[in-house]
N, C-alpha and C positions, 0 to 999 in steps of 0.2 A: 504494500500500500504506500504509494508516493504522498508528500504534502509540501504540494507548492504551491498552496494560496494562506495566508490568515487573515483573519476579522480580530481587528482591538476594538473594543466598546468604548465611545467615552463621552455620551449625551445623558447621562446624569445630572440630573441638575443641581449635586453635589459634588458629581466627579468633572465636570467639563471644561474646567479651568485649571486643572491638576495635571493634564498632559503638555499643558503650556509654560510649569515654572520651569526656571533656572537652575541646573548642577553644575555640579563639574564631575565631571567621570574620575574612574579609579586611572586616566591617563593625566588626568589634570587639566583636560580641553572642556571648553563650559558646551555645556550641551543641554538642550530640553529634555524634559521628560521622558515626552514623544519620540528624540532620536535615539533615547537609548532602548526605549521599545522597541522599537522599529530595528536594531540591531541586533537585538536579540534575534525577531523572528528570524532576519535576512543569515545570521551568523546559522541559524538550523536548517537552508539550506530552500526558505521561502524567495517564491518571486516574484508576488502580486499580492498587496495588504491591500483589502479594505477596512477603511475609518468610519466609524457610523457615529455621527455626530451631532450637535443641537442645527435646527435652520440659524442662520448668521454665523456660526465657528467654523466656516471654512476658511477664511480669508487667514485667519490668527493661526489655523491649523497648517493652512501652505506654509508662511511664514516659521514657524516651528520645525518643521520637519527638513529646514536645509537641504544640503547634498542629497536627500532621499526624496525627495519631490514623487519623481518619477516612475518611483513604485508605489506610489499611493493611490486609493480610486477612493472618493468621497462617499458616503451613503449619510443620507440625515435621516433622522426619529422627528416625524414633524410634530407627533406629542410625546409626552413622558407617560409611555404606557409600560415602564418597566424592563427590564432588563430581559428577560426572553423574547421581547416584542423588540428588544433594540438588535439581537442576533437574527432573528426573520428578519429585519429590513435588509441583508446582506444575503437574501436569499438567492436573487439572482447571480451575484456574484460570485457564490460556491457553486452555483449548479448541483451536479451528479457526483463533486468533489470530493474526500476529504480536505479537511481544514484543520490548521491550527488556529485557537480561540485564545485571546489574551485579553484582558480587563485592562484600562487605561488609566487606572489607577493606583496600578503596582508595577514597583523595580525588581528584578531579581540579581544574584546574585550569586555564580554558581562556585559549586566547593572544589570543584576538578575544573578541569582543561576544557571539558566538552560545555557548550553553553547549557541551561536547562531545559531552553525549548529545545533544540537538538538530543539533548535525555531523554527527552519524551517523546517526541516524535521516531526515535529509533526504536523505544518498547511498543508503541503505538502500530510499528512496522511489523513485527514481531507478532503482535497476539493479533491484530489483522482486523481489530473494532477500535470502538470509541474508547481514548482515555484520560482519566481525566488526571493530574497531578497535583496531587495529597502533600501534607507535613504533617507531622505530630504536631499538633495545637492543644496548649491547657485549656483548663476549664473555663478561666475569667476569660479567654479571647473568641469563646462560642457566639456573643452577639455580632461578630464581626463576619464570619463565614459561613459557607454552608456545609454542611459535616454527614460522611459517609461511614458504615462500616461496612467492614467486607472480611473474605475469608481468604487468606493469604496461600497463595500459588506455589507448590509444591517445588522447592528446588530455584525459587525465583527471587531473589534478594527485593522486600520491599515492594512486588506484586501482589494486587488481591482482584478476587473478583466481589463485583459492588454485591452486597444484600440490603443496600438502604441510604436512600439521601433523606438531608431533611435541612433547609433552610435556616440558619438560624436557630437552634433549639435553645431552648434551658437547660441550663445545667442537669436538672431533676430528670428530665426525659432525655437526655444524651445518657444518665447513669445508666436508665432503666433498659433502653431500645439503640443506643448506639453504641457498644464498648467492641472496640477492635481485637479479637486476642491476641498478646505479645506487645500491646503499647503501656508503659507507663500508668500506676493508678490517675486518674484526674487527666487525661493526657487523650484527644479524639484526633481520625484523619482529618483535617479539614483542610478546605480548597488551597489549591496555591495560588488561584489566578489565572492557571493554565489550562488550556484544553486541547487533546484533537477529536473531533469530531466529526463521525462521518454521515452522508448525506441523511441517512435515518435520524438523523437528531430533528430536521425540520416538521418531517412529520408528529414528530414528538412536541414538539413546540406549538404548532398548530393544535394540537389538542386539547392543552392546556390553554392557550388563547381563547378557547371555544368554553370552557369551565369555568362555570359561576363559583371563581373564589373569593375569600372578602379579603387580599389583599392580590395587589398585579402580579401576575406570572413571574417567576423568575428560572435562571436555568436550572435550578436545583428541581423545583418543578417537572420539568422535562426531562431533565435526568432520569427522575423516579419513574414514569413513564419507560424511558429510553430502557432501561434494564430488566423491567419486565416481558419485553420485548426481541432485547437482541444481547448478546454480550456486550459487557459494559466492565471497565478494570478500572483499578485506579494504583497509581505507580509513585511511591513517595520518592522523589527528584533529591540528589544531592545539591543540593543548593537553598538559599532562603529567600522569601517575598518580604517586599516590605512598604507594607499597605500608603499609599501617602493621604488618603482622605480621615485616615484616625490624629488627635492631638500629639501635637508635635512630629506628625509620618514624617513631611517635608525634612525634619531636621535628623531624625532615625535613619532616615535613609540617606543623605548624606553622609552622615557619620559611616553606617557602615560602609559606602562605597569607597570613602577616605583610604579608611582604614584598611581596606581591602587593596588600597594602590600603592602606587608612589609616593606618596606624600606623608605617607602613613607615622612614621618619624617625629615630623612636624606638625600634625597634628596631636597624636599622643603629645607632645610638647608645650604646645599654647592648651591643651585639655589639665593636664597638670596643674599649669600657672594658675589657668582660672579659678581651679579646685584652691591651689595654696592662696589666691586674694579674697577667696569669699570665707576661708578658715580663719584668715588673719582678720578679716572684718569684723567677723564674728566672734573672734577675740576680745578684738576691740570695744565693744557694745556692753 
């Protein structure tokens, strides 16, 4: 199974300005969001992104994406019908596809050589369906993602196949209905961000578009669907996400891309300093 198209999400009307800030990469070159998105996919061997986007954020989003222009194809969410309804608006553009799926509001960060989307789209090759890439996530960070268990792949490091998505749970009903066996007590797969997905997901998403639920679709939604349906795995990626729409992301994720580069020296360095002048302040007091 080839994958050389993806879809980044980023018509949130909390995420949609998040693709747009300023970093500086683990090279030390300032760079958007957006371009180091957009690197990842291309570094896994993607040759055609489309960006689904709010109506007016294209102009700031050409702009953004630099040197990569050119692989980008625009699609807009003309309402905020939620985020499965923002992956159908890129219907046309996967066709008959698979696809790699990335949210526009996470960095990654990967722990080997090989990038994460590349991690994943080669297990994704491998088991020959849809997969989606999982982390071990504690308990207090369940309002953040959507969280799967599954039953881990014989002989397969970090392979499961899905028994269950669920959106966002509580804590209480993650104890009860989603515990992975072999993770950490307090400790659930939850999303990384990442997906490949293949054209069966659409029809999955349609379905739930079609279902009176009392909040908007989301992919986790279709997910749940998608796997009672077809095989569905989910592959925990050596590498980390790092959300930029929760309090202080922007800053979390700098740090660790610093940290992770060249500069990393010099940061630990002025990190110190600031630590010993706000000790010494508070000495002082």
């Amino acid at each position: 199974m080839q994958v050389r198209k993806a879809v980044i999400t980023a018509a949130g009307p909390r995420q949609n300005r998040l693709p747009l800030q300023q970093l500086v990469s683990r090279h030390g070159d300032d760079k958007t969001a957006l371009q180091l998105i957009v690197e990842e996919t291309l570094a896994a061997g993607v040759e055609e992104i489309c960006v689904v986007i709010k109506p007016g954020d294209q102009a700031a989003y050409e702009l953004a994406s630099g040197e990569h222009l050119g692989s980008l194809h625009f699609v807009q969410q003309p309402k905020s019908l939620g985020y499965a309804d923002a992956i159908y608006r890129a219907k046309d553009f996967t066709g008959n596809d698979a696809f790699l799926h990335l949210v526009g509001d996470h960095l990654y960060l990967s722990q080997t050589d090989v990038a994460c989307a590349k991690q994943l789209i080669d297990v994704a090759g491998d088991c020959e369906c849809s997969v989606s890439a999982v982390q071990a996530t504690r308990e207090n960070k369940l309002p953040y993602f959507g969280i799967v268990s599954g039953t881990h792949v014989a002989q397969r490091k970090g392979l499961y196949t899905v028994d269950r998505v669920v959106e966002k749970p509580t804590p209480t009903f993650a104890e009860q209905e989603l515990v992975t066996a072999g993770l950490r007590s307090g400790h659930y797969l939850g999303f990384f961000g990442m997906h490949v997905l293949t054209a069966d997901i659409m029809p999955a998403i349609e379905q739930v578009l079609h279902t009176d639920l009392a909040i908007l679709p989301t992919l986790s939604d279709a997910l749940e669907v998608l796997r009672t349906k077809h095989q569905y795995c989910a592959f925990e990626v050596q590498g980390t996400r790092h959300n930029l729409g929760i309090r202080y992301g922007l800053l979390i994720a700098q740090l660790a891309i610093g940290l992770s580069g060249r500069d990393r020296d010099l940061i630990l360095t002025e990190m110190v300093d600031l630590l010993a002048k706000d000790i010494g302040a508070g000495a002082g007091q």
